[in-house]
SELO-300036 format. One record per residue: residue in one letter; x, y, z of N, C-alpha, C, CB in turn. Coordinates in steps of 0.001 Angstrom, whole numbers, plus 500000, padded with zeros to 6 digits. Glycine has a CB too. Example, Ala and Ser with C-alpha at 12.3 -4.5 7.8 and 13.67 -1.06 7.14 Angstrom:
a513190494310507800512300495500507800513200496700507800511308495527509046 s512850497750507080513670498940507140512900500030507870514084499402505725 
//
This chain:
x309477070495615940310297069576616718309430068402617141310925070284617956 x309190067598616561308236066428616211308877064810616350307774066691614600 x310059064875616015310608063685615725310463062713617157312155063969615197 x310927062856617920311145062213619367310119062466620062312297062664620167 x309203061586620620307999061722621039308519061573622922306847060431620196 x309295061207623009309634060814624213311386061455624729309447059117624091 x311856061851625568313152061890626048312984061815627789313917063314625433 x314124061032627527314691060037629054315760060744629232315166058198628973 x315803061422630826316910062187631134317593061073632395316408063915631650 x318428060752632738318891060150633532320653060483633874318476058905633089 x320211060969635038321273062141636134320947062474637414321390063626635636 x321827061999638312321658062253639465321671063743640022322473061528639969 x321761064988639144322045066266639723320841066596638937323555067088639525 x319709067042640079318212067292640419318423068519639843317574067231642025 x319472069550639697319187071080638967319557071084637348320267072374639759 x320487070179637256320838069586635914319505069000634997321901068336636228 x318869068566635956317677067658635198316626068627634568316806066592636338 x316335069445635585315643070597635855315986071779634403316223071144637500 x317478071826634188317321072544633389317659072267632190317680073370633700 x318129070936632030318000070549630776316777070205630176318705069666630637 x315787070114630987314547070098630793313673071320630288314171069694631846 x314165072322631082313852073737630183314122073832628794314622074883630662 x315497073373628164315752073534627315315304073374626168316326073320627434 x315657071548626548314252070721625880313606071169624848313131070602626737 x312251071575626355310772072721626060311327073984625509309783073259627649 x312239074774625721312294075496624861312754075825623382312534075912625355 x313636074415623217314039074468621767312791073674621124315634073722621439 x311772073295621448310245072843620668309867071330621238310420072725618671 x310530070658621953310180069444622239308558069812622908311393068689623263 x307294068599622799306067069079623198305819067461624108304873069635621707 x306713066277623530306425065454624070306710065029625474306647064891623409 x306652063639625885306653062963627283308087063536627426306403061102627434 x308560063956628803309571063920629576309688063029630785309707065041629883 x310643062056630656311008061694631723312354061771632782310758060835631457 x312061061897633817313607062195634578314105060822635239313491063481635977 x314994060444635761315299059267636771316635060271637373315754057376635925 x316853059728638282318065060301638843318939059081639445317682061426639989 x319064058341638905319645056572638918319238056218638259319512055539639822 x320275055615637675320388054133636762319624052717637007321831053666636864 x319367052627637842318510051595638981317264051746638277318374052107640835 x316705052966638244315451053436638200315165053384636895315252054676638764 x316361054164636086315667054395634483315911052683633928316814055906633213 x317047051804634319316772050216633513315447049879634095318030048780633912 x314592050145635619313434049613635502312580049780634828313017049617636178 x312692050888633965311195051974633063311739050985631829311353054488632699 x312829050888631701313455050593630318312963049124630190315237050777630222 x313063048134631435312679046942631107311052046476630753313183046285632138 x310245047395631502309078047193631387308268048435630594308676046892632691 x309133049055629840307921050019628800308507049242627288308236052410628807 x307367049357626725307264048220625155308349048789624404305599048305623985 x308740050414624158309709050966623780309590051253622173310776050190624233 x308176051567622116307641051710620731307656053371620083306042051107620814 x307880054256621543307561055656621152309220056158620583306833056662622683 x309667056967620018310229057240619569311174058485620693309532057338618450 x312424057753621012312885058218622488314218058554621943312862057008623892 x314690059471623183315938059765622883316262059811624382316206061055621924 x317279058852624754317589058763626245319017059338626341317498057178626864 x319276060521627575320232061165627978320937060691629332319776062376628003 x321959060050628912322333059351630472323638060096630912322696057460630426 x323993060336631970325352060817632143326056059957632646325515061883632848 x327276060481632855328326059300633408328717058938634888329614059605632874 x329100060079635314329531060294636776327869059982637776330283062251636935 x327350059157638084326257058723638966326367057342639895325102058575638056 x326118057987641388326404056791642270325114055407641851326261057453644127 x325875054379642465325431053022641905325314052573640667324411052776642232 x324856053007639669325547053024638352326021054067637927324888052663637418 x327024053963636868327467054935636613326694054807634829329164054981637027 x327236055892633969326406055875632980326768054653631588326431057408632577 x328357054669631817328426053597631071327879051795632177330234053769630464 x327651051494632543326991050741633286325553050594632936327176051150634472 x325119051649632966323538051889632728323519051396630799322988054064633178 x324148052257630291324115051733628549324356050283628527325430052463627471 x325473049681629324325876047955629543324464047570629230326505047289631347 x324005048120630501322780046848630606322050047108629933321995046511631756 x321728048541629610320345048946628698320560048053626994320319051146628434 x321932047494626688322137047662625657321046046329624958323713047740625501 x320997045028625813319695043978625568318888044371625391319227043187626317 x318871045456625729317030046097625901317122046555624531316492047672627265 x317829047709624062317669048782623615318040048258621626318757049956624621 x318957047044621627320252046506620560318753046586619572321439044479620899 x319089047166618553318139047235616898316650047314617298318312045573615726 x316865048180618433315502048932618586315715050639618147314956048766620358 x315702050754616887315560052118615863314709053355616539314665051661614343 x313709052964617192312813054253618029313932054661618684311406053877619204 x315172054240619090315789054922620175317155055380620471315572054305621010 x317422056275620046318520057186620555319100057071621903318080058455620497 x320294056581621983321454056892623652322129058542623460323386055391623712 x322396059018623984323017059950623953323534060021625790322090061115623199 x325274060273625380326259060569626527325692061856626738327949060540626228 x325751062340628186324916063870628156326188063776629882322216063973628296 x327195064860629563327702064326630444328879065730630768328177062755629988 x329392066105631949330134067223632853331592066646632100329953067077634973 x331736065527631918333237065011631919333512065199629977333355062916632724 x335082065957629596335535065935628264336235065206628719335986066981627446 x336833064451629092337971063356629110338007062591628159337982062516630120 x339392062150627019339370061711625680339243059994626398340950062280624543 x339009059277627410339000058359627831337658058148627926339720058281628736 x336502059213628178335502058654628000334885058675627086334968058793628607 x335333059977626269335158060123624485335305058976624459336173060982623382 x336254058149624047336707056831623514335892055625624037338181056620623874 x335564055706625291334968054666625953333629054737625293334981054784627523 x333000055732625198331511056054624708331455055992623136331009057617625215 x332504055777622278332872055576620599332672054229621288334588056141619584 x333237053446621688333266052383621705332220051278621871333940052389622293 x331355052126622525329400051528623044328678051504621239328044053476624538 x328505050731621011327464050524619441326615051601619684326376048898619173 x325706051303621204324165051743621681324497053762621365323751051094624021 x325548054444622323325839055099622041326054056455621079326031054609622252 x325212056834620372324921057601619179325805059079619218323233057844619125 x325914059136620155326395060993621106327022061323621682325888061683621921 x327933062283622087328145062661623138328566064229622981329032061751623718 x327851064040623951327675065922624369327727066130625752326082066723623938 x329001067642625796329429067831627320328109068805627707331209068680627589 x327831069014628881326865070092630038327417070904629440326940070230631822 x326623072094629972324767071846629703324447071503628247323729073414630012 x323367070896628493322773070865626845322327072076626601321510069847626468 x322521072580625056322079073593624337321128073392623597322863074069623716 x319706074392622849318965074250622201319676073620620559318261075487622389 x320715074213620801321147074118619317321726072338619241322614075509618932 x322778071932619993322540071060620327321968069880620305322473071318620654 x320695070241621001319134069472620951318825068865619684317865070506621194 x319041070254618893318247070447617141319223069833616407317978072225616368 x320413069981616841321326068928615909321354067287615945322741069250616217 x320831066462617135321042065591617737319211065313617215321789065826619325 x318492066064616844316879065618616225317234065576614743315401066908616542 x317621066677614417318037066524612399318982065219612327319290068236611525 x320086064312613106320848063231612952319817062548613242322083063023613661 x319042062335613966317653061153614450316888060915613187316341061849615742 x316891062253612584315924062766611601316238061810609987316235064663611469 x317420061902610292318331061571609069318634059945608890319810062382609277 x318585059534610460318801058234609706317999056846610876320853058041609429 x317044057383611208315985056747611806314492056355611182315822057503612794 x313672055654610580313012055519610235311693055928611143313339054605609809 x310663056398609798309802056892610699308783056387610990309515057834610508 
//
């Protein structure tokens, strides 16, 4: 589990973070983890890291002050035909409104309801795998 040198978790629920983070590590991830728990926080990392490592950022939706489509809005200048990097919806809500809303984001690559699963994980690295350059 090599591909993604980096994953960005961004979610305001501190046990959520916590254990999607286990998961992570236990389906083989070895690299950097980062958490934010606001949107505030992860566009600041986002504006000022070069964005060269090969990331896969997990944002959810439901979060006070931004919410997650908000956070992709803005991330999307940052992020637009930068190939190191994977969005992925990581998110409590199936609602076909945000399905649709999140088809609708370019940046967007994913979406997957709570909790994340190892299997999951490994499916969302073999699609990275498949059509990301290395």
């Amino acid at each position: 589990m090599t591909f993604f040198e980096r994953i960005v978790l961004i979610d305001d629920n501190e046990d959520d973070n916590f254990f999607h983070g286990i998961v992570i590590r236990k389906a083989g991830f070895q690299g950097e983890l980062r958490v934010f728990e606001n949107g505030v926080d992860a566009l600041a990392f986002l504006q000022t890291d070069p964005l060269q490592l090969r990331t896969c950022v997990f944002v959810d939706i439901n979060m006070p002050m931004l919410d997650g489509f908000e956070v992709v809005a803005q991330a999307t200048p940052l992020l637009e035909g930068k190939t190191s990097t994977t969005v992925v919806m990581l998110t409590s809500s199936d609602a076909p409104s945000d399905r649709d809303r999140a088809r609708d984001m370019p940046l967007i690559k994913a979406f997957v309801t709570k909790p994340l699963k190892a299997a999951s994980f490994h499916q969302l690295v073999n699609e990275a795998q498949g059509t990301a350059p290395r």
